[in-house]
BAFI-3210 file (N, C-alpha, C; in Angstrom, 3 decimals, decimal comma, padded with zeros to 6 digits):
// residues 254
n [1|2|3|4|5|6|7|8|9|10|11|12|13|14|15|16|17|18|19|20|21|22|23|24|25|26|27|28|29|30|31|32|33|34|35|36|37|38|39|40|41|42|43|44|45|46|47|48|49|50|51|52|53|54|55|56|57|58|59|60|61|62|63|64|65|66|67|68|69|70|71|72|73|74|75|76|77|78|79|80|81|82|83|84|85|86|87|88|89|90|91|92|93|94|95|96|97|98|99|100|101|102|103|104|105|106|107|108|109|110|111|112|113|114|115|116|117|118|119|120|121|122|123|124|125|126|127|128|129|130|131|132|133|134|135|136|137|138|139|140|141|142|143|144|145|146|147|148|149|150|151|152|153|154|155|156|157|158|159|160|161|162|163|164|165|166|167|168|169|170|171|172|173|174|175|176|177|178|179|180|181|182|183|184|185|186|187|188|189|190|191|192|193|194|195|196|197|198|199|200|201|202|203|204|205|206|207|208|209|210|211|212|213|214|215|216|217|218|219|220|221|222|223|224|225|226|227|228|229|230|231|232|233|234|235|236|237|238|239|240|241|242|243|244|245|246|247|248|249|250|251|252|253|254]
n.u [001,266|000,021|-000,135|-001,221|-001,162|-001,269|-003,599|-007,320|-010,361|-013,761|-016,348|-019,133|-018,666|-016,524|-013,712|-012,522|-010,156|-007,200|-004,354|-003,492|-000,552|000,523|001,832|000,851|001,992|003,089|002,460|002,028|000,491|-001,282|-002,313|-004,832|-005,280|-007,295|-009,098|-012,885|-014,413|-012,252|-011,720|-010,875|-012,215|-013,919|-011,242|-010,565|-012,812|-012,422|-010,419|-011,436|-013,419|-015,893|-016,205|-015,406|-012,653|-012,074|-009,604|-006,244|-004,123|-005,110|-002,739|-002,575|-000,355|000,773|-001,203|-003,448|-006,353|-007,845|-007,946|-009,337|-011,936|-015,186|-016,124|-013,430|-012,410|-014,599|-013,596|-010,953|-011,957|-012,012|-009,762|-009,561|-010,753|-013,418|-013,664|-016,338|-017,682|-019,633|-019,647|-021,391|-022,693|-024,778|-028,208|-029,504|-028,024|-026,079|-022,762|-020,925|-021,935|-022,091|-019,222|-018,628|-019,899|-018,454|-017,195|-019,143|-020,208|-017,948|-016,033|-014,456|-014,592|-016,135|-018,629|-018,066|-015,178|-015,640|-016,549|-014,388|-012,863|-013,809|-014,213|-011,432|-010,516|-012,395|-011,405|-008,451|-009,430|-009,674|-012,476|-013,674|-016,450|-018,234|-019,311|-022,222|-023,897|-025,970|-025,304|-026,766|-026,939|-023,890|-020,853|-020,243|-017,310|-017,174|-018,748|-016,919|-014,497|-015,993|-016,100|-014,103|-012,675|-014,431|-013,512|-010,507|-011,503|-011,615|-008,241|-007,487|-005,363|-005,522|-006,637|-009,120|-010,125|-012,811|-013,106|-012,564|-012,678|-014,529|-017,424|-016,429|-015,218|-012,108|-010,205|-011,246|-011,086|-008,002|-007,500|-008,528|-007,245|-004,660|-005,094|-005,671|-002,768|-001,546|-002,517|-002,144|001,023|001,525|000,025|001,057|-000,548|-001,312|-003,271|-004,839|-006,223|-008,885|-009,294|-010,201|-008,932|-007,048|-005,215|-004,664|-003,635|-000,998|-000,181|-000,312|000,730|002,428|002,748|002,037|-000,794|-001,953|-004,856|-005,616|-007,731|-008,822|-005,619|-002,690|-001,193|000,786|002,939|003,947|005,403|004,208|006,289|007,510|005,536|005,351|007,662|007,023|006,936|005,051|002,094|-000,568|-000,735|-000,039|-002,114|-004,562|-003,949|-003,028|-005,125|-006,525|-005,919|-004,383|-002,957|-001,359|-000,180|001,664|003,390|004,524|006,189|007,646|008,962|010,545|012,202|013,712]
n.v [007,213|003,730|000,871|-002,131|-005,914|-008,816|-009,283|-010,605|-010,925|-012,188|-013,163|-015,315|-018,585|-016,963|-015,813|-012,539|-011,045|-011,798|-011,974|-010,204|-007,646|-004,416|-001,118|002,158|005,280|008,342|011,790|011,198|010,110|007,784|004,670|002,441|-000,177|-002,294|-004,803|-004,460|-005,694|-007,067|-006,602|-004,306|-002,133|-003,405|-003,711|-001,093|-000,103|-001,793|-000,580|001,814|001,091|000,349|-002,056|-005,342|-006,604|-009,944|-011,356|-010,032|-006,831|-003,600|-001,128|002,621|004,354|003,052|002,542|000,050|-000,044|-002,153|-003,816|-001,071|-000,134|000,084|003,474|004,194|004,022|005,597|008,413|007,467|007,843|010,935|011,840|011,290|011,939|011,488|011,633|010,731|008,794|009,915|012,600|013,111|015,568|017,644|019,220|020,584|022,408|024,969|025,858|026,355|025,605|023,080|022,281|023,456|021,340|019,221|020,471|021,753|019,276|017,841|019,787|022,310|025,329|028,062|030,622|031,705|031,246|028,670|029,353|031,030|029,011|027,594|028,722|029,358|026,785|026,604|028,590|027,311|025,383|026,746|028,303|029,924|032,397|031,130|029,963|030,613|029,461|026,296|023,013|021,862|024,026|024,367|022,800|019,326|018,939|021,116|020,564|018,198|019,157|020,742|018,665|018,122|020,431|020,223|017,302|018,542|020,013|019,363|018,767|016,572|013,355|011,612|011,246|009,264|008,729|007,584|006,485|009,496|011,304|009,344|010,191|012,905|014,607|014,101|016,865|017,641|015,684|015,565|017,782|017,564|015,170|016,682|018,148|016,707|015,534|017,998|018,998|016,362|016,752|019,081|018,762|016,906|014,220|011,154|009,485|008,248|006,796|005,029|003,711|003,752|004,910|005,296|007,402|008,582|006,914|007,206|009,017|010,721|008,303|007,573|005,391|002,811|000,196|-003,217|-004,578|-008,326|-010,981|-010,654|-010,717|-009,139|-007,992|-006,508|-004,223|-000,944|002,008|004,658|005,219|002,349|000,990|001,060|-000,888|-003,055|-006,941|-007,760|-009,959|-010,249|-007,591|-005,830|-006,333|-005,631|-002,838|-001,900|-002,505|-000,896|000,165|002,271|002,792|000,450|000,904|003,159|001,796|000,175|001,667|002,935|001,150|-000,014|001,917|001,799]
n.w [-002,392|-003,782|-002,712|-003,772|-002,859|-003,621|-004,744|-004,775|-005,758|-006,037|-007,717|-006,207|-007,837|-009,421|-010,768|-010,628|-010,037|-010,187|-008,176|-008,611|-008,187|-007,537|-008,284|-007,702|-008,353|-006,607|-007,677|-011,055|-013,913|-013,417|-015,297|-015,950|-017,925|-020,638|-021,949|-022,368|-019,390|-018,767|-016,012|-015,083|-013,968|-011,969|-010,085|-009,639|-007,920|-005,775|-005,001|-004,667|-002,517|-002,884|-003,405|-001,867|-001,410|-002,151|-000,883|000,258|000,348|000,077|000,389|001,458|001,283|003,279|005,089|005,601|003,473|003,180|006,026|007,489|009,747|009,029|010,444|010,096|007,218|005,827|006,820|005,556|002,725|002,851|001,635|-000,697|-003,934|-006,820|-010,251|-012,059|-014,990|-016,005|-015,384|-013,476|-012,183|-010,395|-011,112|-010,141|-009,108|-009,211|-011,018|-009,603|-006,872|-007,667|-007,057|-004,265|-003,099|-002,025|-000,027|001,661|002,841|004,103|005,077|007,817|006,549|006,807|005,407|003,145|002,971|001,754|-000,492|-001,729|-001,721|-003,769|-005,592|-006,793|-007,204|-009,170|-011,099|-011,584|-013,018|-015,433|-015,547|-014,686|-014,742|-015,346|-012,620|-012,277|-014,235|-015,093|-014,868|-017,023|-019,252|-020,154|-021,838|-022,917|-022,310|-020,867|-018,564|-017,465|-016,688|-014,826|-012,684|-011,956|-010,898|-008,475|-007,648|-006,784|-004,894|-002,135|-001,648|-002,324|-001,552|-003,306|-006,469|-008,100|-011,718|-013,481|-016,663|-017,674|-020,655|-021,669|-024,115|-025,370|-027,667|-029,695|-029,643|-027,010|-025,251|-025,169|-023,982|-021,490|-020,171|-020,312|-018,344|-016,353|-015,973|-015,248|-012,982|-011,320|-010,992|-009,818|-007,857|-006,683|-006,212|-005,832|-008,753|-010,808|-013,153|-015,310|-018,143|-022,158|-023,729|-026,132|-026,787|-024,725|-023,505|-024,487|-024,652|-021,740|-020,054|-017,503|-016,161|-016,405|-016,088|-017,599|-017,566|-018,328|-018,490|-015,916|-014,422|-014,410|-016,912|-017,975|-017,285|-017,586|-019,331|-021,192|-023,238|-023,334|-025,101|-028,048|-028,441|-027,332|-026,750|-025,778|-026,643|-026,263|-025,466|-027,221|-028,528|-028,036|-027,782|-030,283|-032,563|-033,978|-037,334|-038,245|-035,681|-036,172|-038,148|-037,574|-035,329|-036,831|-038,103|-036,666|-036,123|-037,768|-038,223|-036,184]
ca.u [001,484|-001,073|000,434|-001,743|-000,548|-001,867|-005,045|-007,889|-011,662|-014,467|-018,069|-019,692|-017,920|-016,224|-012,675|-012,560|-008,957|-005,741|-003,280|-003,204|000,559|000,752|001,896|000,441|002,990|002,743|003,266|002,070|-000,863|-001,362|-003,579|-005,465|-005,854|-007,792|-010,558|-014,306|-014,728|-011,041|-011,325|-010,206|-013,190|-013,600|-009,632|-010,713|-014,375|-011,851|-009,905|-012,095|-014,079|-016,938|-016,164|-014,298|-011,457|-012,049|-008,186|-004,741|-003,962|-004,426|-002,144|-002,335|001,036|001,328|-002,307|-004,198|-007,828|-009,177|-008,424|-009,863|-013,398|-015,954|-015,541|-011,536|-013,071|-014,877|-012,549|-009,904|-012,153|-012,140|-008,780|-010,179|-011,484|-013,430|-014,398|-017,194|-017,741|-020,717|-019,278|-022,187|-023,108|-026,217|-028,418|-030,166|-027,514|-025,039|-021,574|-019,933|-022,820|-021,257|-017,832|-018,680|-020,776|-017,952|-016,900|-020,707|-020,350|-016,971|-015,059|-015,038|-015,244|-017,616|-019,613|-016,929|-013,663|-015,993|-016,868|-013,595|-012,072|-014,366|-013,635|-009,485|-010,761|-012,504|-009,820|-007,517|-010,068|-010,365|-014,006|-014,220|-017,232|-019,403|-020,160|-023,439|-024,489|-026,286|-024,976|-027,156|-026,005|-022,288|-020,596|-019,423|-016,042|-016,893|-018,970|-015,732|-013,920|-016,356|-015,867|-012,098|-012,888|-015,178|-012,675|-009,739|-011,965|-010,768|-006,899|-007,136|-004,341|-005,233|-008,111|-010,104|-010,920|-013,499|-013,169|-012,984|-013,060|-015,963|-017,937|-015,513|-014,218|-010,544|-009,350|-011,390|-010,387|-006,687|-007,636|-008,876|-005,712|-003,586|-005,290|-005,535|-001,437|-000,714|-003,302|-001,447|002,328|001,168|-000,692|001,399|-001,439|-001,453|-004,056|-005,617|-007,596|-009,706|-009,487|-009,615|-008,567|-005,516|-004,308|-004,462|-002,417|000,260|000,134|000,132|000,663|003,657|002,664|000,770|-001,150|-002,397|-005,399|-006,344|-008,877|-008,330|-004,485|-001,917|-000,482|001,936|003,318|005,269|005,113|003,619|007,273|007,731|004,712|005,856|008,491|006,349|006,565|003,794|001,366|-001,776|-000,909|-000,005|-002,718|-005,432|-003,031|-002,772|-006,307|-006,938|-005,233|-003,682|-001,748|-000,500|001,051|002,477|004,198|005,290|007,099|008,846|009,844|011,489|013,283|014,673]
ca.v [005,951|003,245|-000,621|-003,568|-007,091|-010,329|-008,797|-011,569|-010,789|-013,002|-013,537|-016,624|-018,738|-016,395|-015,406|-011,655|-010,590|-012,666|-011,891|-008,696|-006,550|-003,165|-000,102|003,571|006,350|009,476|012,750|010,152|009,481|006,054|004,277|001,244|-000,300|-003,313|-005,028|-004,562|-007,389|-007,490|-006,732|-003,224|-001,236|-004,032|-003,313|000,516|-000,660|-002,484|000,499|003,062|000,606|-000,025|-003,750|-005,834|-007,561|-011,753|-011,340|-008,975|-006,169|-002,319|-000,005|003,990|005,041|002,395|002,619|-000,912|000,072|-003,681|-003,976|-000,393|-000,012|001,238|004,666|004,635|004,458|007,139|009,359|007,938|008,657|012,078|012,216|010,857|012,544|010,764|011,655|009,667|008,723|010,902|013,782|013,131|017,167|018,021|019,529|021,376|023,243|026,214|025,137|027,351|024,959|021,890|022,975|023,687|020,276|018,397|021,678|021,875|017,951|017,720|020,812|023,216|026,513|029,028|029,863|032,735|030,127|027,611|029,956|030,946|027,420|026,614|029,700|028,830|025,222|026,742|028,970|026,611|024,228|027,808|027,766|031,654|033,441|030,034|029,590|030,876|028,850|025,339|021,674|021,850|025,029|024,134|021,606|018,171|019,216|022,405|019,577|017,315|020,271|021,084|017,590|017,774|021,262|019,435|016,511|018,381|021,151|019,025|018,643|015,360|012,624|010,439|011,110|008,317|008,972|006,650|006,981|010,917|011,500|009,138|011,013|013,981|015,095|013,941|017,970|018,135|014,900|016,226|019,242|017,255|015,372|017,823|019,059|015,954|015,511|019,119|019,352|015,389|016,625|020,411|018,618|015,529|013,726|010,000|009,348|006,715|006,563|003,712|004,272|002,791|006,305|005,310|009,079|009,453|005,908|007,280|010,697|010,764|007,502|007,623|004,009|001,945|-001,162|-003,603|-006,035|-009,341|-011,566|-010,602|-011,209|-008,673|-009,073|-005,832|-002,730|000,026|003,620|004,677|004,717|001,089|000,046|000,560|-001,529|-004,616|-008,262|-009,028|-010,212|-009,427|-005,674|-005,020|-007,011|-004,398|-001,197|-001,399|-002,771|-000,133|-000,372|003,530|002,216|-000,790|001,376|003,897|001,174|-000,560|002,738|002,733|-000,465|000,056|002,853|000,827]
ca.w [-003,090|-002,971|-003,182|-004,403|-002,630|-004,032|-004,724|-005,447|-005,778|-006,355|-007,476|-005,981|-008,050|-011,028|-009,995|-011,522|-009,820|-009,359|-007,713|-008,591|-007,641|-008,503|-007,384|-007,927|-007,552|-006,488|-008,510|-011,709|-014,119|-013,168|-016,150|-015,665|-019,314|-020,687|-022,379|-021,710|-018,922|-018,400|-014,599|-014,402|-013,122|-010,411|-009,459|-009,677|-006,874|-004,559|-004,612|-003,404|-001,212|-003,224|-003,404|-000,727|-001,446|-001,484|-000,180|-000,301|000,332|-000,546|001,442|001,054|001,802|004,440|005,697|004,958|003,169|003,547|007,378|008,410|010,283|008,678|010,444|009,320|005,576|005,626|007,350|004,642|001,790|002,698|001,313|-002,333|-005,135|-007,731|-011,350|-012,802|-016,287|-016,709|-014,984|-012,352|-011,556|-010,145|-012,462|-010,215|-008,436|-010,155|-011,337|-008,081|-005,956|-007,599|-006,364|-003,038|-002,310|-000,973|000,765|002,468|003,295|004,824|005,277|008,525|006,510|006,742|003,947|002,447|002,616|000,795|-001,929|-002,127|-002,117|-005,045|-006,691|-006,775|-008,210|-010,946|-012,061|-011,825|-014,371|-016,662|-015,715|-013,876|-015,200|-015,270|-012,081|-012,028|-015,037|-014,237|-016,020|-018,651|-019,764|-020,243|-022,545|-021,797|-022,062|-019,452|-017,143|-017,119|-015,854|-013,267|-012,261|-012,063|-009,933|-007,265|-007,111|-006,092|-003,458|-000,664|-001,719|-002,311|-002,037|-004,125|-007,251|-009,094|-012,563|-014,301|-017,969|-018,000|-021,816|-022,118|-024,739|-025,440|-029,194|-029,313|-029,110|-025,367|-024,601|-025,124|-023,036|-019,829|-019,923|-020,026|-017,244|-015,140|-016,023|-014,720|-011,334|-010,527|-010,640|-008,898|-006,072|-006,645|-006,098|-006,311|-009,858|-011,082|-014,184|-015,813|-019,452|-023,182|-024,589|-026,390|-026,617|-023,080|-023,158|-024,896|-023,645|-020,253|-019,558|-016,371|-015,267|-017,088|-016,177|-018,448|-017,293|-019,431|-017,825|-014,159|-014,283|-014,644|-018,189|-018,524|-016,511|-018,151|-019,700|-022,707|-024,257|-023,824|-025,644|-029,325|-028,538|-026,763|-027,329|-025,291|-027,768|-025,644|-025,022|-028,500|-029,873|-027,658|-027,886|-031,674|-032,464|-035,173|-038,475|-038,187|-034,579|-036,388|-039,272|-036,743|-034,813|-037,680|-038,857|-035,590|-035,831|-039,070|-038,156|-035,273]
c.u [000,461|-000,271|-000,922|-000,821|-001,593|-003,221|-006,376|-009,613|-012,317|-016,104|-018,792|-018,335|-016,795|-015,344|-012,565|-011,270|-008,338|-004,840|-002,817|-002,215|000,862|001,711|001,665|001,130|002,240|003,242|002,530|000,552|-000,688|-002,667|-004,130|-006,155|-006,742|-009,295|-011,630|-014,535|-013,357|-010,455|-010,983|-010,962|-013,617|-012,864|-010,463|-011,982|-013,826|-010,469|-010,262|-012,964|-015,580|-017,205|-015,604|-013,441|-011,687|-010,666|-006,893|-005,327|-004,330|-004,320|-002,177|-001,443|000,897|000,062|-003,086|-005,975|-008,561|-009,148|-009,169|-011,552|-014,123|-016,179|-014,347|-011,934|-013,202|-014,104|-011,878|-010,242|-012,377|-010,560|-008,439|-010,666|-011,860|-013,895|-015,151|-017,151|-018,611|-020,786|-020,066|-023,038|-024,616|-026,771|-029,317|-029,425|-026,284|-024,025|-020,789|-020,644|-022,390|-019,888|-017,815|-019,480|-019,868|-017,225|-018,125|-020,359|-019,118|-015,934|-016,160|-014,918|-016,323|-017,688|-018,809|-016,001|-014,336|-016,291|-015,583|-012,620|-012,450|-014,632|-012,093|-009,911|-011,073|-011,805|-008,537|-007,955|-010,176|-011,830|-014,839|-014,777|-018,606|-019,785|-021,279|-024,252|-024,432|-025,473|-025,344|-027,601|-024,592|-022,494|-020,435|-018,426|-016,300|-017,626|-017,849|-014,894|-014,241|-016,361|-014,721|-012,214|-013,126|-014,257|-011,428|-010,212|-011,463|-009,545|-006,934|-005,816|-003,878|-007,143|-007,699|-010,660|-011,589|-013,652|-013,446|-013,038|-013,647|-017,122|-017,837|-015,228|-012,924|-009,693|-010,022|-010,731|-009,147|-006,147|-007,891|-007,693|-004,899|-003,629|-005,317|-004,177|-001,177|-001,291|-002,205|-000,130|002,113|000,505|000,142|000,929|-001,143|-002,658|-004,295|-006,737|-007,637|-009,803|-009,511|-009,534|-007,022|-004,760|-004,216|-003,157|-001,155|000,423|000,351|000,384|001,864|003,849|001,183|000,345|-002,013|-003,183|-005,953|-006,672|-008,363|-007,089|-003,878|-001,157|000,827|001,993|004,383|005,145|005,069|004,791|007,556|007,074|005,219|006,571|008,345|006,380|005,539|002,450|-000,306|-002,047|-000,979|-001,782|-004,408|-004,979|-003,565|-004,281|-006,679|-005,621|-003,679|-002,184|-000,703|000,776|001,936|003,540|005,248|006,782|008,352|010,152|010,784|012,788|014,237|015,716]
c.v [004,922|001,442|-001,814|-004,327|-008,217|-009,926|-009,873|-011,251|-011,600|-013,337|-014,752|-017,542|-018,468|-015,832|-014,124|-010,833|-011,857|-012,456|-010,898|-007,920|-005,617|-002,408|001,268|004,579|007,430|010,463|012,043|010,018|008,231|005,458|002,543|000,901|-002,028|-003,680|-004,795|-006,008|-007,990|-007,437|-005,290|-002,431|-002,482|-003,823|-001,721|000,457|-000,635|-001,351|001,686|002,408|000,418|-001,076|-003,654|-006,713|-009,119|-011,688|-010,892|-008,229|-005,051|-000,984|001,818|004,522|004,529|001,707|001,234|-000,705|-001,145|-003,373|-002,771|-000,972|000,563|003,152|005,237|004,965|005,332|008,083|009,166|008,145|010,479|012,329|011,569|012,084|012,094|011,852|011,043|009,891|009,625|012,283|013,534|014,430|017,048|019,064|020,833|022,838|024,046|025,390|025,542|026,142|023,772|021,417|022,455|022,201|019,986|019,022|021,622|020,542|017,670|018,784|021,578|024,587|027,251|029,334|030,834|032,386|029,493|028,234|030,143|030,087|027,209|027,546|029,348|027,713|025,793|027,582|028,101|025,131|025,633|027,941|029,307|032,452|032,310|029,283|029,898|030,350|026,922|024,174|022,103|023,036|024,770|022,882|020,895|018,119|020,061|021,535|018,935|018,474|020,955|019,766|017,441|018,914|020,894|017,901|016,998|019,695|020,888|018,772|017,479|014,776|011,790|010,569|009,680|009,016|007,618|007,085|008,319|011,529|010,465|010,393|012,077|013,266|014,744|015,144|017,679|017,622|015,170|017,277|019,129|016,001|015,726|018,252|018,007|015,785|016,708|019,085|017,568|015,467|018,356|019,904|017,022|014,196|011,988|009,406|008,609|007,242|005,123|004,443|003,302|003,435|006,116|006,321|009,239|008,243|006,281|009,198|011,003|009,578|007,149|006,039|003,210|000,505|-002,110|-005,379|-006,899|-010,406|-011,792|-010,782|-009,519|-008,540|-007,963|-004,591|-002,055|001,504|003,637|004,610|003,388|-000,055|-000,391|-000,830|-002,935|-005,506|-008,804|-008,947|-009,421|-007,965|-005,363|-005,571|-005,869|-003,180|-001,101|-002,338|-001,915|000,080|001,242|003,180|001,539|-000,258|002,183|003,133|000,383|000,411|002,754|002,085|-000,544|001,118|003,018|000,182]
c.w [-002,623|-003,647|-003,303|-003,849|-003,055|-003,747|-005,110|-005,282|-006,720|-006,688|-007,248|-006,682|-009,370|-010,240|-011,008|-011,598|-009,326|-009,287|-008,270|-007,870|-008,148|-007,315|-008,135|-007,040|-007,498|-007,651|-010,260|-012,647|-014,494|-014,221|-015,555|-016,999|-019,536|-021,476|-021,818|-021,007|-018,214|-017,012|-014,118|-013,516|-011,826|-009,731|-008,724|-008,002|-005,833|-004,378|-003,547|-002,542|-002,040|-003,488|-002,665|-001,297|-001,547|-000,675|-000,515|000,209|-000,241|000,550|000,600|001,853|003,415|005,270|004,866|005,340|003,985|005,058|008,285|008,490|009,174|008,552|009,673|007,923|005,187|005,750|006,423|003,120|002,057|001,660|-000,514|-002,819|-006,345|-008,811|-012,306|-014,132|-017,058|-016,297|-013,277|-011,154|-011,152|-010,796|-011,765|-009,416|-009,607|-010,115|-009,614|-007,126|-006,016|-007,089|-005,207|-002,246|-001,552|000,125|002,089|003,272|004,475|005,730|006,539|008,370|007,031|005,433|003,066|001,830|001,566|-000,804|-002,461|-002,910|-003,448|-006,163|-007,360|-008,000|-009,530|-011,714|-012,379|-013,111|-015,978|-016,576|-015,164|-015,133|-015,880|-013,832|-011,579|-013,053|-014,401|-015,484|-017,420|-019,670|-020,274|-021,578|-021,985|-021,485|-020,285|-017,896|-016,636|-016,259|-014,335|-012,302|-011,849|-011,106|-008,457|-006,828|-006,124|-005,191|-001,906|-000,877|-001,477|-002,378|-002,957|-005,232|-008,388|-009,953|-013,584|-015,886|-018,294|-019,071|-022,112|-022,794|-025,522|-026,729|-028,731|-029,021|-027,427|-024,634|-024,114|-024,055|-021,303|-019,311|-019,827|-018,533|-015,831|-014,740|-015,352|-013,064|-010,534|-010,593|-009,683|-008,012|-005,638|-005,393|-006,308|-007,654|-010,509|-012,225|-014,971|-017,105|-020,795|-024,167|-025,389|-026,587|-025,146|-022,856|-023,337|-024,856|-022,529|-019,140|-018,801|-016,113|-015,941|-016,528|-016,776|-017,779|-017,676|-018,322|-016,444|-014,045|-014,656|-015,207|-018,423|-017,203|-017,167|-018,284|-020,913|-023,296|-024,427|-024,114|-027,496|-029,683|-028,002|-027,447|-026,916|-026,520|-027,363|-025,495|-026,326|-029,651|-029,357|-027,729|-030,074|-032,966|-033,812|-036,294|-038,426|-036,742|-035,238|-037,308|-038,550|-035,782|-035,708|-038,182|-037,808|-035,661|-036,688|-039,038|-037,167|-035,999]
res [x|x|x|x|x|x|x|x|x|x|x|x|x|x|x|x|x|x|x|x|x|x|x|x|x|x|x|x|x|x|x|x|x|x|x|x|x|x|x|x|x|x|x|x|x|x|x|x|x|x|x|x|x|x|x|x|x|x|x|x|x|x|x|x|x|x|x|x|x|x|x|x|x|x|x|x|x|x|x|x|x|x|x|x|x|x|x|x|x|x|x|x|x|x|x|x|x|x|x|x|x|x|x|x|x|x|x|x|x|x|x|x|x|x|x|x|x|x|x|x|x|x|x|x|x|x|x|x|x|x|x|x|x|x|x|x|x|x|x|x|x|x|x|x|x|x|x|x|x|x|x|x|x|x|x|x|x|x|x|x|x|x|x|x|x|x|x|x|x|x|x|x|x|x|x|x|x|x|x|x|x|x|x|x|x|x|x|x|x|x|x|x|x|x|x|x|x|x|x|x|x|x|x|x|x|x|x|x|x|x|x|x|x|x|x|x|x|x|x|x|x|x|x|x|x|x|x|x|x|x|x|x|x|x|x|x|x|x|x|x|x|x|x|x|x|x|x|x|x|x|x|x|x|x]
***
């Protein structure tokens, strides 16, 4: 579990978080929704430590990020796993090689376990009988996958995904949610994605949070958006004319 307290970050003088209170369960796909600009991928920065805090809190299951050392950091990103927006593979190493990086980097295998390890991962993404093919060989679907592989090689506690169907057909998209929803209640993982996939909103959405200009405007679960008065959520949720009629139908049959 990772708690948010009166979270506030700042640029010179442009306040971009306020007072930010959350909380990210475990077991959970935790969304992080919102306009372009609306603050979330900053939240998402000052999460994994790539921004600092102006002031608050963020505890990982008790453990406060802001006040560790430097060293402590590191040490407690080992227990992360991110997925970038662009997948981020190396282009010049095999899919099995992409696997095994954060295996090579952190882990005290030998070089047998690590293959192994990052064999497991990619069966468990459907990906066995590609890892000897490089990135740009594969699709973007089968990169996202090897991305979702190499995140959880170290048994992460807690993965970061940055817009992971960025780019993706709406079936793949479908397909790497599914798959982030099943690997975060089987490793019941703490999960975090940054998204403005409205199928993923209302598909796997356990815990939703909704951020309008740095503030904290909603928290719920994809079932109790249909049914929103807040004007702001519904007025970015249902944004396209097809939402509006699908909610409306709801509403009617309320």
């Amino acid at each position: 579990m990772i708690e948010v307290k009166n979270l506030y970050k700042s640029f010179e003088d442009k306040e971009v978080l306020k007072d930010i209170c959350t909380v990210f369960e475990d077991g959970k796909t935790n969304l992080i929704i919102g306009q372009s600009g609306s603050g979330k991928t900053v939240l998402m920065k000052n999460l994994v430590g790539l921004l600092e805090p102006t002031s608050g809190q963020i505890l990982y299951d008790g453990r406060d990020f802001v006040g560790m050392s430097k060293q402590e950091k590191v040490h407690m990103r080992r227990e992360m796993g991110m997925i970038f927006q662009s997948a981020a593979l190396f282009d010049s190493l095999t899919v099995l090689e992409n696997v095994m990086f954060p295996l090579d980097m952190f882990s005290t295998m030998n070089l047998r376990e690590r293959e192994r390890r990052a064999m497991e991962c990619l069966d468990r993404v459907n990906l066995v009988g590609a890892e000897q093919k490089y990135p740009g060989e594969i699709s973007g679907g089968m990169q996202k996958r090897v991305a979702i592989a190499r995140a959880i090689a170290l048994n992460p506690k807690y993965l970061f995904c940055d817009e992971p169907n960025s780019g993706l057909d709406p079936k793949t998209s479908l397909v790497i949610d599914e798959l982030l929803h099943s690997i975060t209640q089987e490793f019941n993982m703490t999960t975090i994605i940054n998204t403005h996939d409205m199928n993923s909103v209302m598909g796997i959405g356990e815990n939703i949070i909704f951020i309008y200009e740095g503030n904290k405007e909603w928290q719920g679960v994809s079932a109790d958006i249909m049914g929103s008065t807040n004007k702001r959520l519904t007025d970015f949720i249902f944004a396209s004319d097809l939402l509006k009629e699908m909610r409306e139908a709801v509403t009617n049959k309320g």
